[in-house]
C-alpha positions as CSV (number, residue, x, y, z in Angstrom):
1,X,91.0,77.6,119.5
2,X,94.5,78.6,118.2
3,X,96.4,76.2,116.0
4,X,99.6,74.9,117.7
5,X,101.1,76.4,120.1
6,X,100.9,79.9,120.6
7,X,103.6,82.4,121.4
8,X,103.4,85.6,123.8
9,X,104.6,87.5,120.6
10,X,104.5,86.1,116.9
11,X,107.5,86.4,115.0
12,X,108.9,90.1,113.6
13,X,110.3,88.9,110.5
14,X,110.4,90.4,107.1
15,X,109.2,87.0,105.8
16,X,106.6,84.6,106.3
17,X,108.1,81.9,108.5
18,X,107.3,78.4,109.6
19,X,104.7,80.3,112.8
20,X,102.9,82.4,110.6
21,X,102.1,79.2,108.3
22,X,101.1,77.3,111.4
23,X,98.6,79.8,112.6
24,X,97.2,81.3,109.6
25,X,93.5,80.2,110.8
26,X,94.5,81.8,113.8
27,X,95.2,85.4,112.0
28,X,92.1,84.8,109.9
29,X,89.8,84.2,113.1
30,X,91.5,87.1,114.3
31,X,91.3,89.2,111.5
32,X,86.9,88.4,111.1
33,X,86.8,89.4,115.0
34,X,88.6,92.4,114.7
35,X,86.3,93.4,111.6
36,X,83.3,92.2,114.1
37,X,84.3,94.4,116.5
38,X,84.4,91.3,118.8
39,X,85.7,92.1,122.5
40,X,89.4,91.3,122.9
41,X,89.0,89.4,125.8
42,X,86.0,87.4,123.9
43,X,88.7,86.9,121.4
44,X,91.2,85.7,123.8
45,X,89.2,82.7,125.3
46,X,87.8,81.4,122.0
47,X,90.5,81.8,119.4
48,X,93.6,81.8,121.2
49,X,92.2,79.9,124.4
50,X,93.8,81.9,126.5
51,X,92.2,83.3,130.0
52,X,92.2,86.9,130.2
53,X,90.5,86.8,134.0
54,X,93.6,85.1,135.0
55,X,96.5,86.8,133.4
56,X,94.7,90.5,131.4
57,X,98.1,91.7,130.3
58,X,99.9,88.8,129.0
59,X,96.4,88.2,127.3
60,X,95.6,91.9,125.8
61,X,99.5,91.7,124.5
62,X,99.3,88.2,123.2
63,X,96.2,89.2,121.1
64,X,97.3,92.6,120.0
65,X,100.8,91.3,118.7
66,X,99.1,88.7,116.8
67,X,96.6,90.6,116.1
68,X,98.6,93.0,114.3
69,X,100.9,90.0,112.8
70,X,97.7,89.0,111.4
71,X,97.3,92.2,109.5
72,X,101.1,92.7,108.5
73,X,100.2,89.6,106.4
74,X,97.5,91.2,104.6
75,X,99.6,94.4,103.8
76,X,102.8,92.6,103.0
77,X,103.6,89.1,104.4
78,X,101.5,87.8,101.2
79,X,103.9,89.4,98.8
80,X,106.6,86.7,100.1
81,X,103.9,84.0,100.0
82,X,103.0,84.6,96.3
83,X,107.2,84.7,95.4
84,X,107.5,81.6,97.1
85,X,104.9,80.4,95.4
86,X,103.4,79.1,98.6
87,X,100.0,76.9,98.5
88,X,99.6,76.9,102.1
């Protein structure tokens, strides 16, 4: 399950902010399903406990925008983490 509370959309910053840090374990388990080949809608109800049955849309978009948040910190989001000098 997701850590805190999880937005429709993550943020579309520049920067790593205060979400990002929150739900880092979140873009991780997102980023090992993804590799997995998982099924989104597998993905949905275990990491970000969300029911794509009930709502398929808000679900698909929810896990796509975080998905891809997820892999904006792996191409650049880290850069900011490593000036900041960030241990989280």
């Amino acid at each position: 399950m997701c850590i805190g509370t999880i937005l429709d959309r993550p943020p579309n910053e520049p920067t790593v902010t205060e979400y990002d840090l929150a739900q880092k374990v979140t873009y991780l388990r997102l980023l090992d399903a993804a590799a997995e080949h998982a099924d989104w809608r597998e993905v949905a109800r275990i990491v970000l406990g969300l029911d794509p049955d009930r709502d398929a849309e808000r679900a698909r978009r929810i896990h796509d925008s975080h998905l891809a948040r997820a892999r904006w910190m792996t191409e650049a989001g880290y850069r900011d983490l490593l000036q900041r000098g960030s241990t989280n």
